[in-house]
Backbone as a ProteinNet text record, in pm:
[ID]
protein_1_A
[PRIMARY]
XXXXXXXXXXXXXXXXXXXXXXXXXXXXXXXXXXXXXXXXXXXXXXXXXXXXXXXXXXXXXXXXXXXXXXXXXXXXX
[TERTIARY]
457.5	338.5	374.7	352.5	381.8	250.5	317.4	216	79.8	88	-16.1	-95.1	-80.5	-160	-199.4	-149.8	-213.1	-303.6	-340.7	-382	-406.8	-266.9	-164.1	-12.8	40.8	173.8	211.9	330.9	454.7	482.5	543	597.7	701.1	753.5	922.1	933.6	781	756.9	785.2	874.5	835.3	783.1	680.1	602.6	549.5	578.2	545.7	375.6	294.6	196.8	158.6	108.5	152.2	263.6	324.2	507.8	585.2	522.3	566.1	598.2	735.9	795.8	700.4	651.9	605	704	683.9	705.1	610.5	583.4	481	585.5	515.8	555.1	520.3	496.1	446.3	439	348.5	300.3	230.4	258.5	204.7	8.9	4.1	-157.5	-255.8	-290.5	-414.5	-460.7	-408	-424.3	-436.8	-361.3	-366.4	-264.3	-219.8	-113.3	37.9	76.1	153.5	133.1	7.2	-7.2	-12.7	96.2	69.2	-117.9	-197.8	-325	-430.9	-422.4	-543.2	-567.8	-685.4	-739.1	-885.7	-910.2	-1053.1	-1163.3	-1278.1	-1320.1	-1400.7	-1507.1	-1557.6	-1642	-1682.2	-1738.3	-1712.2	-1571.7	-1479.6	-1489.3	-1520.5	-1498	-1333.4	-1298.9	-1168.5	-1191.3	-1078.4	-1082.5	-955.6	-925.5	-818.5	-851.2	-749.8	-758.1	-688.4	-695.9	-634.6	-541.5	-605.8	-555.9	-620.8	-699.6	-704.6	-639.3	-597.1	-516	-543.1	-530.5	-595.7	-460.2	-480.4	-359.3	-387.9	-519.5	-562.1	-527	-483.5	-408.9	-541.7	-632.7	-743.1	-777.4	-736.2	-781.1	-668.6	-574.7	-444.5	-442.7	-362.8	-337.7	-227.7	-105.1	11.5	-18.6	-159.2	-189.1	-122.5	-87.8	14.8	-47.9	-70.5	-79	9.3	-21.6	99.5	24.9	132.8	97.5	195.4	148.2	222.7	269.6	402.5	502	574	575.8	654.5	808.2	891.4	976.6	1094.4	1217.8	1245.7	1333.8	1396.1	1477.7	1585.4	1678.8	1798.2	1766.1	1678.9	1661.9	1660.1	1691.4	1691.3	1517.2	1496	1394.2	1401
1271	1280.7	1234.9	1337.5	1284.3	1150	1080	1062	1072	1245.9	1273.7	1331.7	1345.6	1346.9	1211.5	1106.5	1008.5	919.8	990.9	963	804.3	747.3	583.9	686.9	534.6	598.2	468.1	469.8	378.5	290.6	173	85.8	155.5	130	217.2	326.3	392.4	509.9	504.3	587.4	601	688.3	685.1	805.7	761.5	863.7	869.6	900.1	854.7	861.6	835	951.5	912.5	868.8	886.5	934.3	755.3	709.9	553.5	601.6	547.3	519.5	400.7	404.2	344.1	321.4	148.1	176	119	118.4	83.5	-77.6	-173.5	-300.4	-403.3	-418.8	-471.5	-639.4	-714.7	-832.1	-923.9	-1025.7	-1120.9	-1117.5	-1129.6	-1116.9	-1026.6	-1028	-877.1	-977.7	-989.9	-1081.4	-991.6	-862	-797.7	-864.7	-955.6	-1012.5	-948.9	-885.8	-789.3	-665.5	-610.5	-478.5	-435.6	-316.3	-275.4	-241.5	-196.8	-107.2	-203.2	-351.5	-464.2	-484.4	-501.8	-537.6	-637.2	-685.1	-735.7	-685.5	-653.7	-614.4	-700.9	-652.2	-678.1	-813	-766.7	-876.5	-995	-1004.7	-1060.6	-1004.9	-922.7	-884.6	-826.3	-851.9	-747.6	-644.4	-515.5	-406.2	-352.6	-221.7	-144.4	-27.9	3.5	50.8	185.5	306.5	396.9	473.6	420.7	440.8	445.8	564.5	517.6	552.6	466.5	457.4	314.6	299.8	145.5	107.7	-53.5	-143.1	-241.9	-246.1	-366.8	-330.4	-397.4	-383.7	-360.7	-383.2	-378.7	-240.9	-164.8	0	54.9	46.5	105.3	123	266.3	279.5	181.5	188.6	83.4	-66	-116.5	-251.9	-376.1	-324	-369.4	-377.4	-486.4	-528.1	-480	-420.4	-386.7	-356.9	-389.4	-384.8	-220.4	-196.1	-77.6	-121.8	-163.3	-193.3	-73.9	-103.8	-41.6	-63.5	41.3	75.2	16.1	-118.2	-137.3	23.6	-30.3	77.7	138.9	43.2	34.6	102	105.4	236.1	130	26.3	-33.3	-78.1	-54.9	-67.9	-264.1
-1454.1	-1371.5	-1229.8	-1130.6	-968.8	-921.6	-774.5	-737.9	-682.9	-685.4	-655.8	-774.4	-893.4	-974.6	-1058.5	-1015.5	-1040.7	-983.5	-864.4	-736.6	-669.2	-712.4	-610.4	-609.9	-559.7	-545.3	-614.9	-686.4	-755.5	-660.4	-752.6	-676.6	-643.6	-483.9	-447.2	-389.3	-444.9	-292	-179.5	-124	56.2	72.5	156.3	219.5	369.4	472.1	554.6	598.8	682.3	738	917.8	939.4	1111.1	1133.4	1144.2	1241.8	1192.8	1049.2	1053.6	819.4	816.5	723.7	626	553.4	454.4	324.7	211.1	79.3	40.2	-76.2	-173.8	-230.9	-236.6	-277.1	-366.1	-478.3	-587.9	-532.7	-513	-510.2	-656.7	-616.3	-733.8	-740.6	-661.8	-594.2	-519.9	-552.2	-414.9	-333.6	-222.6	-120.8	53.1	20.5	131.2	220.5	158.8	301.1	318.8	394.3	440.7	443.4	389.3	395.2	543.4	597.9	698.8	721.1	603.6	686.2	628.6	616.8	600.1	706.7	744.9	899.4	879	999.3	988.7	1070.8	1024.3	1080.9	1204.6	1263.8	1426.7	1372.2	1261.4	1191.3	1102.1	1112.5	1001.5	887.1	814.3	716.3	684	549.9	512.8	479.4	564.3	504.7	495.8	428.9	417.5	498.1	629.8	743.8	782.6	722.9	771	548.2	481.4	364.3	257.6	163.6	53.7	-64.1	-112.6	-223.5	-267.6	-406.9	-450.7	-459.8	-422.2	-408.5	-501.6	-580.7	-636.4	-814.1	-849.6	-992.2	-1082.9	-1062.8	-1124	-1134.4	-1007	-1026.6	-1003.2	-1038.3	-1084.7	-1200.1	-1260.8	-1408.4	-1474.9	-1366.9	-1400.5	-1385.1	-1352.1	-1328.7	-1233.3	-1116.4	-1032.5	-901.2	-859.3	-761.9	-621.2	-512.1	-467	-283.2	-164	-60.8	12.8	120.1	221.1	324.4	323.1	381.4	486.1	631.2	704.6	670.7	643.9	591.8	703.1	683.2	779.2	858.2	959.8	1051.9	967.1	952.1	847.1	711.2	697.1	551.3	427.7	402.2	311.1	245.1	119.7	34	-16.4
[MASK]
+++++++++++++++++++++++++++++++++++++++++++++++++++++++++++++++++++++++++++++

């Protein structure tokens, strides 16, 4: 099954979005902390900014917690 018929992506994906290298990164917690597209809003609120795809293990099929990481320069995962 691809990631697009499961509609997330795997931990280890790269995929590009707007002209910027992404991976998918499995975390201990849903904390949002390092996700390139967590933001706050005007109001302080948290949101997920430019992405949907669930990151929260809770609405994942594989149950995995996981953030979207800008992919460094060097190519390394």
């Amino acid at each position: 099954m691809s990631n697009k018929d499961r509609n997330y992506m795997r931990v280890g994906t790269i995929f590009e979005k707007d002209g910027t290298t992404y991976v998918v990164r499995e975390v201990d917690t849903n904390t949002c902390a390092g996700c390139a597209f967590f933001n706050i809003t005007s109001e302080g609120k948290p949101e997920c900014k430019g992405l949907s795809l669930p990151c929260d293990g809770d609405y994942r099929e594989d149950g995995k917690n996981v953030v979207y990481e800008p992919l460094k320069t060097n190519g390394q995962c």
